[in-house]
C-alpha positions in Angstrom: -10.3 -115.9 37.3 -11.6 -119.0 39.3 -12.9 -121.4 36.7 -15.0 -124.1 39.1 -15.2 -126.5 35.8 -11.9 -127.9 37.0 -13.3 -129.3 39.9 -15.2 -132.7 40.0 -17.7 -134.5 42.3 -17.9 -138.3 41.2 -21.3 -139.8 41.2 -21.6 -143.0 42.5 -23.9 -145.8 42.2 -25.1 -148.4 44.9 -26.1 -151.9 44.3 -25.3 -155.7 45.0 -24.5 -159.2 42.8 -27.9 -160.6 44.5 -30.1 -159.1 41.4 -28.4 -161.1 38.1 -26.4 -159.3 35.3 -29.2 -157.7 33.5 -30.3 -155.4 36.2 -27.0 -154.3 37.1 -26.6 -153.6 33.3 -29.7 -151.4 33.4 -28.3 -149.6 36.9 -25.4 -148.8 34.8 -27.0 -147.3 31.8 -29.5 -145.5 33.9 -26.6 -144.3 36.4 -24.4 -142.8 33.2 -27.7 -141.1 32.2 -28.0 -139.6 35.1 -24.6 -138.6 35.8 -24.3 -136.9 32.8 -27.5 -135.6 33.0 -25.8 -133.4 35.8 -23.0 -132.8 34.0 -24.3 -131.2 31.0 -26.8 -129.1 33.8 -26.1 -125.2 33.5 -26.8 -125.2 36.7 -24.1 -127.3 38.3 -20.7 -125.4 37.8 -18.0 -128.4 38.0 -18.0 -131.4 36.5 -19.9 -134.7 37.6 -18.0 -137.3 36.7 -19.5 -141.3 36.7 -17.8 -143.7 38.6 -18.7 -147.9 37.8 -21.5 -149.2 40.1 -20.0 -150.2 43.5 -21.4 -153.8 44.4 -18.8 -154.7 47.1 -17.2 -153.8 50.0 -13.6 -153.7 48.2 -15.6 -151.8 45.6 -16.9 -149.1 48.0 -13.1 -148.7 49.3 -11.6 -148.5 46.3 -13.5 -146.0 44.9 -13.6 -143.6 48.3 -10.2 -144.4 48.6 -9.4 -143.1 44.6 -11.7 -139.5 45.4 -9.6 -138.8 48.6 -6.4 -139.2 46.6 -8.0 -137.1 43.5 -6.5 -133.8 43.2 -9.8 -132.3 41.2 -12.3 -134.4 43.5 -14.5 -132.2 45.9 -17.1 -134.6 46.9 -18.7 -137.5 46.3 -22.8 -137.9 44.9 -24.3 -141.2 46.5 -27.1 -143.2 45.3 -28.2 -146.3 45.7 -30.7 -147.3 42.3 -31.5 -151.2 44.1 -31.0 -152.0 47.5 -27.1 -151.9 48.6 -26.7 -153.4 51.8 -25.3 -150.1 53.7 -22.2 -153.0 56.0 -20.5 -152.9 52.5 -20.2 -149.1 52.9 -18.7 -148.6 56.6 -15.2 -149.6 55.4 -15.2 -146.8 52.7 -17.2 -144.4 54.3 -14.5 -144.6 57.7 -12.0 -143.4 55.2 -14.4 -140.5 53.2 -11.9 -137.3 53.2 -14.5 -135.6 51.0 -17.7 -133.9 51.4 -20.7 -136.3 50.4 -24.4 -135.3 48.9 -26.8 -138.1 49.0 -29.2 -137.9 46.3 -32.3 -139.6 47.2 -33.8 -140.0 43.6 -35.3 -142.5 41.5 -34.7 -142.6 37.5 -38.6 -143.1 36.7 -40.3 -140.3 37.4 -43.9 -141.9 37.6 -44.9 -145.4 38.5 -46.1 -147.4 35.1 -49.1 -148.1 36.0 -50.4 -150.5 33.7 -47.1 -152.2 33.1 -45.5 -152.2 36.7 -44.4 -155.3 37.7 -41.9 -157.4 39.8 -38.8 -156.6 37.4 -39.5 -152.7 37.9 -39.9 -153.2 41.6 -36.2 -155.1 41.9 -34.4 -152.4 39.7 -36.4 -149.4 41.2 -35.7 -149.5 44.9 -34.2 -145.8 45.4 -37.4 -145.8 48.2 -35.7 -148.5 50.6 -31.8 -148.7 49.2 -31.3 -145.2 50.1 -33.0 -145.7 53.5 -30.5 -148.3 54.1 -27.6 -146.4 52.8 -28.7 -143.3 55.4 -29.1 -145.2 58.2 -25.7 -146.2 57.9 -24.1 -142.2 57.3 -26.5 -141.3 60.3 -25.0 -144.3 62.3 -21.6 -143.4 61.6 -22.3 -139.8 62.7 -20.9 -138.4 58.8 -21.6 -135.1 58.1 -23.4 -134.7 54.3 -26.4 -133.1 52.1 -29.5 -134.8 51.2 -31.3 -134.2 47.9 -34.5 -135.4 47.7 -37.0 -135.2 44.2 -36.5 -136.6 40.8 -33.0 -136.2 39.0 -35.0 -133.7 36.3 -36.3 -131.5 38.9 -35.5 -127.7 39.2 -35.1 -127.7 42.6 -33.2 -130.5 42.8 -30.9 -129.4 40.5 -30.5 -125.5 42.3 -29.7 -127.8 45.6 -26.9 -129.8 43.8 -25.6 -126.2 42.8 -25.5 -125.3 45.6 -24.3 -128.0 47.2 -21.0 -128.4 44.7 -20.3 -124.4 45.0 -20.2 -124.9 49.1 -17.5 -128.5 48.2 -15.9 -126.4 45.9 -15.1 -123.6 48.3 -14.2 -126.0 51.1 -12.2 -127.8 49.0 -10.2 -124.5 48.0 -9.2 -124.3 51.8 -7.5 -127.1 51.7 -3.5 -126.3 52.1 -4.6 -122.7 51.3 -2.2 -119.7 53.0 -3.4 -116.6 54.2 -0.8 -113.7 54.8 -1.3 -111.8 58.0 1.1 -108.0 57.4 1.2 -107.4 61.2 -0.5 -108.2 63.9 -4.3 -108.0 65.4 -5.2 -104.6 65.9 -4.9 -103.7 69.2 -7.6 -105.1 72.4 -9.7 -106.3 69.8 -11.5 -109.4 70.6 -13.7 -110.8 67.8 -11.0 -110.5 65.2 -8.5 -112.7 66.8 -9.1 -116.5 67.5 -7.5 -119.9 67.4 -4.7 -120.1 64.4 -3.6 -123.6 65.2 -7.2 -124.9 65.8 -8.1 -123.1 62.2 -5.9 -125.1 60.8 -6.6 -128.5 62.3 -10.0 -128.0 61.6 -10.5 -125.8 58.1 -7.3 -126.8 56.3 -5.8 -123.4 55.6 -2.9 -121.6 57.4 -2.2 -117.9 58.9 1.4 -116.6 59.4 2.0 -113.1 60.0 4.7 -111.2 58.0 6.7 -108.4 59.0 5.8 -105.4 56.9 9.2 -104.7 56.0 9.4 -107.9 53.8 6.3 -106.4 52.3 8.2 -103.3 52.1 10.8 -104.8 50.5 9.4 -106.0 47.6 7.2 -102.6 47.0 10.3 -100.7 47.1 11.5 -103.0 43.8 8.6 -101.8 41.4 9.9 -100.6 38.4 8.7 -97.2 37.1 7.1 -98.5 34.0 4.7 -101.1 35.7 3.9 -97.9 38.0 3.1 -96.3 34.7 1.4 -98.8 33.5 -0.9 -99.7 35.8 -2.1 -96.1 36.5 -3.0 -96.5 32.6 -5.0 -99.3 33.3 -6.9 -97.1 36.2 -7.6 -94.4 34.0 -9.4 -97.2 31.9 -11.3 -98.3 34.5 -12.3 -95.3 36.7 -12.9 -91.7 36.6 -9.9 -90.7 38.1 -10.0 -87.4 40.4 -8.2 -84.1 37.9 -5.6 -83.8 41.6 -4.8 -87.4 40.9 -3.4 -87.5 37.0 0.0 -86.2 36.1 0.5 -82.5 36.7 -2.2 -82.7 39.4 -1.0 -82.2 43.0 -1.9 -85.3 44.6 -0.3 -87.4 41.4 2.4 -88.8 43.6 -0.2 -90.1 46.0 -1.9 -92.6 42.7 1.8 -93.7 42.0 2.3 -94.5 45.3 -0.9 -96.3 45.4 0.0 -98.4 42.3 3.4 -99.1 43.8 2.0 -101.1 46.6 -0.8 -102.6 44.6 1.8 -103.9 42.7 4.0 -105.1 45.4 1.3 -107.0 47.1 0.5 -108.7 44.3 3.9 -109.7 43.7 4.2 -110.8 47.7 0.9 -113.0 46.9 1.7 -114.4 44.2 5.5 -115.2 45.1 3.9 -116.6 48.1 1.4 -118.9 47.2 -1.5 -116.7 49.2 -4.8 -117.0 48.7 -5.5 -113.7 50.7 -4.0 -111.4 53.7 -4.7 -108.7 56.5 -3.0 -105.8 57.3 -3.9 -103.4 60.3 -3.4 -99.5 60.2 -1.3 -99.8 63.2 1.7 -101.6 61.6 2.6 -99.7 58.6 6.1 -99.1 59.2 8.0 -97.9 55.8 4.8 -98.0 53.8 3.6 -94.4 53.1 0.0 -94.9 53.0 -2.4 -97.6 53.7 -3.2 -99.8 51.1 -6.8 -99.1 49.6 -7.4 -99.4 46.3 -4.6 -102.3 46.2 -6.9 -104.0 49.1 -9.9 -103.7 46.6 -8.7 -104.6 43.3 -7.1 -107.7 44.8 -9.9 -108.6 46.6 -12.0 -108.4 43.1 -9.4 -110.6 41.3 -10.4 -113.0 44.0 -8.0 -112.8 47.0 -9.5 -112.9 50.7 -8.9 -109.8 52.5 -10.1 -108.2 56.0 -8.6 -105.1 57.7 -7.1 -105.2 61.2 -5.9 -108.4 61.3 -8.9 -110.2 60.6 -8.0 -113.2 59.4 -11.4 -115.7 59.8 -13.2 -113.1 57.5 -10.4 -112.7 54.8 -10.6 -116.6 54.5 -14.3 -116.3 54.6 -13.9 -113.6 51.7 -12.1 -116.1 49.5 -14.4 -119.1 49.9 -17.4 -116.7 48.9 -15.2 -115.7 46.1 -14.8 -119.6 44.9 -18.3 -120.0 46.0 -19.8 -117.4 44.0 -17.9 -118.0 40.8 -19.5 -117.5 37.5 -22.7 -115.7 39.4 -24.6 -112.5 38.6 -22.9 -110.3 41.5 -19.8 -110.0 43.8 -18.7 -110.9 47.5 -16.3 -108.8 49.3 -15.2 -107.2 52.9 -17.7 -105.8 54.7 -18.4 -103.8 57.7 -21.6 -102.7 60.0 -20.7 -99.3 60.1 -23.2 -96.8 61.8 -27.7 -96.6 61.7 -30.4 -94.8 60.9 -33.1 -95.6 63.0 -35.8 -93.9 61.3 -39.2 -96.1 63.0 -40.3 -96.0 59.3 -37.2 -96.8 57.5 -34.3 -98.5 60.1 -31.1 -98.9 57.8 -27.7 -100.3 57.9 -24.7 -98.2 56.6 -22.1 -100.8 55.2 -18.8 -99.1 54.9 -14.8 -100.2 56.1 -12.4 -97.1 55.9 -11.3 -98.1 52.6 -11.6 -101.7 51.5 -14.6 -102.5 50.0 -14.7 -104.7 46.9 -15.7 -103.0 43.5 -17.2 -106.8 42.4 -20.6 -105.2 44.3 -20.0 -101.9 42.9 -23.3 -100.0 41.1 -21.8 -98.3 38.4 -18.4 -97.0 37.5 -16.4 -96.4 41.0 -14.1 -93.1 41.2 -10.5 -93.5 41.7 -10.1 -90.4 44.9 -7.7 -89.8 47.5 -9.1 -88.2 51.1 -7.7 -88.0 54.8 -8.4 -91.1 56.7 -7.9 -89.6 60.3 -6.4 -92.6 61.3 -3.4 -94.6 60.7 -1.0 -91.0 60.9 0.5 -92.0 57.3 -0.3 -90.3 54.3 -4.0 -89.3 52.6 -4.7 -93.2 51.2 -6.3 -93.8 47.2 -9.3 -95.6 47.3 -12.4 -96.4 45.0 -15.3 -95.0 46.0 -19.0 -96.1 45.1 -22.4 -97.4 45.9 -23.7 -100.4 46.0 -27.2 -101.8 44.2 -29.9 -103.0 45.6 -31.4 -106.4 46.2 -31.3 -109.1 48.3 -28.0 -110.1 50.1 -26.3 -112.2 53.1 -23.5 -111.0 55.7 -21.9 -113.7 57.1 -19.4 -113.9 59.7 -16.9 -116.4 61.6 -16.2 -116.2 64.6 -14.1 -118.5 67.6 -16.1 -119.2 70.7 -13.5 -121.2 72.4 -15.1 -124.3 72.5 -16.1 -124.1 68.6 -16.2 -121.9 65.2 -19.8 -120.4 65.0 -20.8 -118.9 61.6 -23.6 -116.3 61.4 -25.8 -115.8 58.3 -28.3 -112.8 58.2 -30.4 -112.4 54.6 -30.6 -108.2 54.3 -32.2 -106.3 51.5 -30.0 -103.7 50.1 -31.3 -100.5 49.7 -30.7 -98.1 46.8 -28.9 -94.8 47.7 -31.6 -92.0 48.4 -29.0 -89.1 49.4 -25.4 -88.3 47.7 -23.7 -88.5 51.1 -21.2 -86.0 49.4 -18.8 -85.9 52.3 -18.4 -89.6 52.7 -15.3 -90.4 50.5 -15.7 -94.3 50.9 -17.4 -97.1 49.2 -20.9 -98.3 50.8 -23.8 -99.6 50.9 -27.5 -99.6 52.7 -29.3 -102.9 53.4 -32.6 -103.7 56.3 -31.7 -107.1 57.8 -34.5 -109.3 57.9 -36.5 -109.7 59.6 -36.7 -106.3 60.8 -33.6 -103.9 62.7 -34.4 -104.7 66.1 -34.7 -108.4 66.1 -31.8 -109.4 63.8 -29.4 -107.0 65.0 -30.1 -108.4 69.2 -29.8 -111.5 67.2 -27.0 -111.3 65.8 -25.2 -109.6 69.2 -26.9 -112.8 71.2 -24.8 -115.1 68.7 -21.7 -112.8 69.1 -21.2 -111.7 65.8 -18.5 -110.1 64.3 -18.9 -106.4 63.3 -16.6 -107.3 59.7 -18.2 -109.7 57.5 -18.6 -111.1 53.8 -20.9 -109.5 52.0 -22.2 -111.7 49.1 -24.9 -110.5 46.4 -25.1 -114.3 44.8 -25.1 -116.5 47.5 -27.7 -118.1 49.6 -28.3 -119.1 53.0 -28.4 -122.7 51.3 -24.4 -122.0 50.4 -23.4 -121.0 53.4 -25.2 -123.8 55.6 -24.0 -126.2 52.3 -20.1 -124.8 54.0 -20.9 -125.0 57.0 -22.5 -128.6 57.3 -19.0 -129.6 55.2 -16.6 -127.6 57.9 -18.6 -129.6 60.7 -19.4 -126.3 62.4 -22.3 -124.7 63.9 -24.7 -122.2 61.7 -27.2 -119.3 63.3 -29.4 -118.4 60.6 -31.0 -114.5 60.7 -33.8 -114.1 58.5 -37.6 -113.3 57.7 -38.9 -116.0 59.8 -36.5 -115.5 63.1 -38.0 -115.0 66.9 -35.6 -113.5 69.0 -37.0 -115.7 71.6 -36.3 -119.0 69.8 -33.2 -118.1 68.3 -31.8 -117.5 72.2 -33.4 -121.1 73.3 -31.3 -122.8 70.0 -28.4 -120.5 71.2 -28.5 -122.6 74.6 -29.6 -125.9 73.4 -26.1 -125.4 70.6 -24.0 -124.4 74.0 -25.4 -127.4 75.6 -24.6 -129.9 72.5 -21.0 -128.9 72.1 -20.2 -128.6 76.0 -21.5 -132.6 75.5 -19.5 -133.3 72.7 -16.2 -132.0 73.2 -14.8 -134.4 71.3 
């Protein structure tokens, strides 16, 4: 279970000495009203924690220098309630490790008309002091979010959420490991990319592992946890008759369960926040993992097939992201169309490894030839997924840069039984329409794996991506194929100008 109400963002206050000790005594009641305002908001998942107004440089530092050595810190909320002179802020904002909203707000809603005077005016200068306190972030080139509306506001408030979810995801990268069982699968090109400049630039780390020290490990499963966790599948699923004891595939779900078991035991031993595998390095295994791949992905490990490291991290920081949400994120493929002119679809699919966090209904626990791999018949969970609106997202490693793609899609509830499909999968229409976002997308050079999220925005995701300090291509109901290509250029022509 990821539990985000571990995590805190520190909200911090801007002023000076140059407005007397009663003013700053109102900045600090108003600032704790506000700050736990936030923190008492359903909306906002972690905790918001207030932080003494900052009135000097040495102030400023101290503080930025205290969240960057915090261990539950994920960002910082800015605002300045009088004017704060923004050369107090370049020393601590030179050091800022951690993601930074600025909240452009005011703690009166309305101007008191009849009573408004000079006092209100000094206390309530949100309108200039944050002007001052952005020209500085802009000037030092930081990366950050800016909120603007009253404190109170609905929107507001959904912007901070999202906002924190994206900080708490990035900050969950942060010394993270990623197993890699194997290596890329073979000529692929999209699913490989830059390991050491990953790490330099997200904070997490891929090593591959020979599959016999995954082997290794299977091979030590007891009996009785094989028993028991087959127990706990018969809970859970509508297990196939061939599959339960005395059936002729039984061997097959205890295998299964075996190396569930044992790659849970190789994470967790580990320290992983999620792995690959590839089909062509299963050497001692007897079947692919499948429904290991999805359960652990549902308990909120990263995973991608072939090798595919960028979109098993991506997995898990849609996993932290999405926390506590209505809906699941999980592996996902383009798989093969239907281009009816009247009703142009997507079929999502992977061989075997789609997450049951999306699944519509109760899933079935089967076991089916894959025609591929040459190991044994793998288990797997099969079921559809619901409608509604939805995202696919993908990572991928220009060479100069990480580019992620977001495309909003509308998934589709199953109209056939596709009876000889044994695979979980799902139908979505990208938006705007098939044509332009999938020539989109291939202009961009997306990835044909992806995260599929049912709870996330495009806000999240460009949230993330604004904290990684990488480029996003946003698909959805307002693209033109013709502008998206011209921002494709203009982006090449940015970062060829700043390598650095």
């Amino acid at each position: 279970m990821i539990d985000l109400k571990q995590f805190e963002v520190w909200f911090i206050t801007g002023s000076q000495h140059l407005y007397g000790e009663e003013t700053l005594r109102q900045v600090a009641e108003h600032s704790q009203q506000l700050a736990k305002s936030l923190d008492t908001a359903s909306q906002i998942p972690v905790r918001v924690v207030f932080k003494p107004t900052v009135k000097t440089p040495d102030e400023i530092y101290e503080t930025i220098r205290e969240a960057n050595n915090s261990a539950n810190c994920i960002g910082l909320i800015t605002w300045m309630h009088t004017f704060s002179p923004a050369k107090m802020w370049i020393r601590g904002l030179s050091i800022l490790q951690k993601p930074l909203l600025h909240l452009h707000t005011q703690f009166n809603r309305d101007i008191p008309w009849n009573a408004i005077d000079m006092d209100f005016m000094n206390l309530n200068q949100s309108a200039h002091g944050d002007r001052e306190f952005g020209f500085m972030v802009s000037r030092m080139r930081l990366n950050r979010k800016v909120v603007v509306g009253h404190w109170q506001d609905e929107e507001v408030l959904e912007q901070i959420n999202a906002w924190t979810r994206a900080a708490a995801g990035w900050h969950d990268w942060q010394g993270a490991k990623f197993a890699r069982f194997g290596d890329n699968m073979r000529y692929v090109a999209v699913t490989e990319g830059d390991k050491v400049e990953a790490e330099l630039k997200f904070g997490f780390s891929v090593n591959t592992y020979g599959i016999g020290d995954l082997v290794a490990v299977i091979n030590n499963i007891t009996e009785s946890d094989i028993d028991e966790l087959i127990q706990e599948y018969k809970s859970s699923y509508t297990v196939a008759s061939s599959l339960l004891k005395g059936g002729d595939k039984h061997t097959s779900l205890r295998e299964a369960a075996k190396i569930e078991l044992g790659l849970r035991k190789f994470l967790q031993d580990g320290g992983f926040k999620g792995f690959t595998d590839t089909f062509e390095d299963l050497h001692g295994m007897i079947q692919l993992p499948g429904i290991a791949a999805q359960r652990l992905m549902n308990q909120g490990y990263g995973f991608a097939g072939e090798g595919d490291w960028k979109t098993a991290a991506l997995v898990r920081a849609f996993k932290v992201m999405g926390a506590g949400l209505k809906g699941g994120n999980a592996f996902m493929e383009d798989y093969t169309y239907h281009f009816d002119p009247e009703n142009s679809l997507v079929l999502g699919s992977h061989m075997l490894e789609i997450d049951e966090s999306i699944a519509s209904g109760k899933p079935s626990v089967e076991v089916h030839p894959l025609g591929i791999g040459g190991k044994a018949d793998p288990v797997r969970l099969i079921f559809n997924v619901a409608g509604g609106a939805a995202l696919n997202a993908s990572m991928i490693d220009m060479g100069n840069r990480f580019r992620m793609l977001v495309n909003e899609v509308e998934a589709i509830e199953p109209t056939n039984e596709l009876p000889k499909l044994p695979v979980a999968r799902v139908l979505w229409k990208p938006l705007p329409d098939m044509k332009t976002a999938c020539a989109a997308w291939i202009y961009a050079g997306g990835a044909h794996h992806t995260a599929y999220s049912q709870n996330l925005s495009v806000e999240h995701v460009q949230d993330f991506a604004t904290i990684a300090g990488i480029e996003c291509v946003h698909i959805g109901k307002d693209t033109k194929l013709g502008q998206l290509r011209n921002e494709l250029k203009w982006s090449e022509m940015y970062y060829q100008i700043n390598k650095s």
